[in-house]
C-alpha positions in Angstrom: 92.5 4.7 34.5 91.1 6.9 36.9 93.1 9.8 36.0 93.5 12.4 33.4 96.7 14.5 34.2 96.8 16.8 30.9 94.2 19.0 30.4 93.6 22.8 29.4 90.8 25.6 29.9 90.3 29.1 28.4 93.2 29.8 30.8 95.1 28.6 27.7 95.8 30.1 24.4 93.6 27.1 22.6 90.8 27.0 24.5 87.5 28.5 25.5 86.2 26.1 28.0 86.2 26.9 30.9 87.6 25.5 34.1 84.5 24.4 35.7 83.5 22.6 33.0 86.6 20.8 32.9 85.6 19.7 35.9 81.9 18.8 36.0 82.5 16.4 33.1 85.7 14.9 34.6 83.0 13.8 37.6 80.4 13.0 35.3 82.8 10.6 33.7 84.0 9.2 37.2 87.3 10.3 37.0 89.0 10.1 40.6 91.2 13.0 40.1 92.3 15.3 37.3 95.5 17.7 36.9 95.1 21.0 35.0 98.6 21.5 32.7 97.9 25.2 31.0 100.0 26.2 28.7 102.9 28.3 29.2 105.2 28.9 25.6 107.0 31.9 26.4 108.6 33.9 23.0 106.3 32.0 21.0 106.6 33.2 17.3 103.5 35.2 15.8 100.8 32.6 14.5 98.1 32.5 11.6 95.4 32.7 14.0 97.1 34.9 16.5 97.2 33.0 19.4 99.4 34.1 22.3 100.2 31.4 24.6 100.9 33.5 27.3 99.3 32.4 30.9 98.0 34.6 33.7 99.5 32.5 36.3 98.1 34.5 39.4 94.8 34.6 38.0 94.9 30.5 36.7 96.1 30.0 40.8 93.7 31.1 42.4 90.6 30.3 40.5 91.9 26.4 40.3 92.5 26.8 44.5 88.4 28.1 44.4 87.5 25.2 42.3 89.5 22.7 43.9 87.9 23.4 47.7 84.3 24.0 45.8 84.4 20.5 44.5 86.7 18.9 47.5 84.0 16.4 48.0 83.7 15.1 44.2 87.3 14.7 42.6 90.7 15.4 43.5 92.2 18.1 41.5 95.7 19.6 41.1 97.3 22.5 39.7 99.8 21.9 36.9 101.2 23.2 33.9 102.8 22.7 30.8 105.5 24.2 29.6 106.8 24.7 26.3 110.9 24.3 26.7 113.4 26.4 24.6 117.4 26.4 24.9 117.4 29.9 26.1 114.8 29.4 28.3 116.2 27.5 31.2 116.9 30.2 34.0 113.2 31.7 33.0 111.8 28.5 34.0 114.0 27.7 36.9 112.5 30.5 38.8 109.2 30.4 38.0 108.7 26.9 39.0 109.8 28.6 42.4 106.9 31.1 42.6 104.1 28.3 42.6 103.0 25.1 44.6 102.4 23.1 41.2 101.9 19.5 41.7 103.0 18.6 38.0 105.1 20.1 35.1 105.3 18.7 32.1 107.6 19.6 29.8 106.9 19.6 25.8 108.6 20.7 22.5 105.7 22.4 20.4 108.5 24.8 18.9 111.7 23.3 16.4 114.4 26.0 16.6 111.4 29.0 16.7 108.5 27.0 14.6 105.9 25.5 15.8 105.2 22.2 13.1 101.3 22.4 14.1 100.8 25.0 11.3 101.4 23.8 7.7 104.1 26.2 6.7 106.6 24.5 9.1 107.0 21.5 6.6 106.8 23.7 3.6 110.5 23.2 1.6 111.0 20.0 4.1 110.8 16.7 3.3 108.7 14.7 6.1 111.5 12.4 7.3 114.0 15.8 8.2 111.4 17.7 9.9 110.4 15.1 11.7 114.4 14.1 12.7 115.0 17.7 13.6 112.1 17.7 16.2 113.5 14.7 17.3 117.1 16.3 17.4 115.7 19.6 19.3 114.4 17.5 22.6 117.9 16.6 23.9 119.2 19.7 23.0 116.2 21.1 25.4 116.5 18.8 28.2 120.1 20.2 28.3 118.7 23.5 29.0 116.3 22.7 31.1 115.4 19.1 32.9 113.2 20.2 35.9 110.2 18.6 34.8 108.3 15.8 35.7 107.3 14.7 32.4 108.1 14.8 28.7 104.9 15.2 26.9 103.4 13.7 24.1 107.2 12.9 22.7 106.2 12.5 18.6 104.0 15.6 19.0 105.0 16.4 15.4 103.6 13.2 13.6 100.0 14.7 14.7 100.8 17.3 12.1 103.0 16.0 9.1 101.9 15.8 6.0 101.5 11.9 5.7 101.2 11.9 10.0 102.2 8.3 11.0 101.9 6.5 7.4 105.9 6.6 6.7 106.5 7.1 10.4 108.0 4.1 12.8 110.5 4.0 15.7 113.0 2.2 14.1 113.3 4.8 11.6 114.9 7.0 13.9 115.9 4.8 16.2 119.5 6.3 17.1 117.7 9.8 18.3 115.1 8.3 19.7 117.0 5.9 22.4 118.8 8.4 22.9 116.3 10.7 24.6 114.4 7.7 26.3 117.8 7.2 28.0 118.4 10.8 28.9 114.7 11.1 30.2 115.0 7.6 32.3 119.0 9.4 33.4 117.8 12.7 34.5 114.5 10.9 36.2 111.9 12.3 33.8 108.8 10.6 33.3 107.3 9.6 29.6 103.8 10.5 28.8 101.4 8.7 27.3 98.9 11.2 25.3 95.9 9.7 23.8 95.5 13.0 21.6 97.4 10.6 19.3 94.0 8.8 19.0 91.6 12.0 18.5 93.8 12.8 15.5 93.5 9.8 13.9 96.8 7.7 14.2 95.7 4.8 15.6 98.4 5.3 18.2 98.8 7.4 21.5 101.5 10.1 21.4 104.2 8.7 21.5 104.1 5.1 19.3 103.3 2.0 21.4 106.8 1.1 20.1 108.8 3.9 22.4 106.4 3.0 25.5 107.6 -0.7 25.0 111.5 0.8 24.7 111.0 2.8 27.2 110.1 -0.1 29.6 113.0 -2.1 28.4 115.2 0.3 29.1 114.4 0.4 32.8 112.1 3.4 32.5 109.1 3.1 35.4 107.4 6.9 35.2 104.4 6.6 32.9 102.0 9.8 33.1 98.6 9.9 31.4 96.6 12.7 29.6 94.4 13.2 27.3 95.5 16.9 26.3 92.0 17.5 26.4 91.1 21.1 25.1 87.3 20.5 25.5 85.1 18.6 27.9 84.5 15.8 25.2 88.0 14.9 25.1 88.6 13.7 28.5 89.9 10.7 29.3 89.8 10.0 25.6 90.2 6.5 24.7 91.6 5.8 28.3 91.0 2.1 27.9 93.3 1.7 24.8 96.2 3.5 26.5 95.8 1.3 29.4 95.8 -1.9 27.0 99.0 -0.7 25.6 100.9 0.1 28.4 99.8 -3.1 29.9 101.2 -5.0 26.4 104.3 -2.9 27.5 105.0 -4.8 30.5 103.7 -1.7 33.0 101.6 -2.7 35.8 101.1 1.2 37.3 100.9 4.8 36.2 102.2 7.8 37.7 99.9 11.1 38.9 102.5 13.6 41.0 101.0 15.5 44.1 103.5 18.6 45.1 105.9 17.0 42.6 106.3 14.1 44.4 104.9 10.6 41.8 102.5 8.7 43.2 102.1 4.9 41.9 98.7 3.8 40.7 98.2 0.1 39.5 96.7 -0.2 36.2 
């Protein structure tokens, strides 16, 4: 796969690369085109580490327009973003997906009801199988709110972080919420993303499972994004080939990479 279509520079919170770095190793690596997807988690709680993940989107614009005609001649690039969906926050989004040209928005649940499970204290007085059920629970409930996205990223974003990660985890254990939401996104024409941060943290699986790509499929679903969720240069395009085993093992013969939010088929 030719494509990484989730990455992240110090224009996010979480990072302190920047852009043009991104960039020179997406060509070193041979990549054909890359999507930037900063992060944009408005009324994000107060953190341990005090990150804000605000985004300058003016600023984030136009440096990603300078970069994209300065390298024209050596990778495709496109200006996305990701943003991080609440119930309250649907007409805030609504609009402000009017004020830019993105070419891709992917939308993500990194907050359950106002906490954000990547710090520990989230599954303190929890056991494993309700936290992870009430993530589960909170991504219809957002897709209500708000479904004008062309992606739902990394969908078991919360097994990254539990205490036991994937060891008690499976699809079938939650199988009722789970179909649920792969109907709704394949309903309301929402891609699925494949996120091979699943891999850098050690599951032996892309976000989400290999088992909800295969449902996903069967159930007639046909977008498939790809990212990496790359914070660094040394995670892009990370362990591209595996995701593209998998998804072949899932019956898909193309991915998806969007271009003025339009999807764009690309055989695998």
């Amino acid at each position: 796969m030719l494509w990484d279509c989730h990455m992240h520079s110090s224009f996010s919170a979480d990072s302190d690369t920047p852009t043009e770095d991104m960039i020179r190793r997406s060509i070193a690596l041979g990549l054909e085109g890359i999507c930037f997807t900063e992060h944009l988690d408005p009324d994000y709680p107060p953190t341990p580490d005090d990150l804000e993940f605000s985004l300058d989107l003016p600023a984030y614009y136009k440096r990603l327009m300078e970069l994209k005609e300065a390298y024209k001649d050596q990778i495709s690039i496109r200006f996305g973003i990701e943003i991080g969906l609440q119930l309250h926050l649907g007409e805030y989004f609504h609009n402000l997906l009017r004020k830019y040209p993105f070419d891709f928005v992917i939308g993500s649940s990194h907050l359950v009801h106002g906490a954000d499970p990547y710090y520990p204290e989230f599954f303190q007085g929890r056991e494993e199988e309700q936290a992870y059920r009430e993530y589960f629970e909170s991504i219809p409930e957002n897709l209500s709110a708000f479904d004008e996205v062309d992606t739902y990223g990394h969908l078991d974003y919360i097994v990254r972080y539990g205490p036991n990660q994937n060891r008690f985890y499976s699809y079938e254990k939650y199988q009722d919420i789970l179909e649920a939401i792969l109907k709704k996104l394949i309903e309301k024409n929402v891609g699925l993303e494949v996120n091979t941060g699943g891999y850098h943290y050690g599951l032996g699986e892309p976000n989400p499972c290999t088992a909800i790509i295969r449902r996903y499929k069967e159930l007639g679903g046909e977008i498939i994004t790809i990212g990496a969720d790359a914070h660094a240069p040394e995670k892009i395009g990370y362990d591209f080939d595996r995701a593209a085993q998998v998804l072949k093992e899932c019956g898909f013969e193309y991915y998806t990479v969007f271009k003025e939010r339009k999807p764009e088929f690309i055989r695998l």
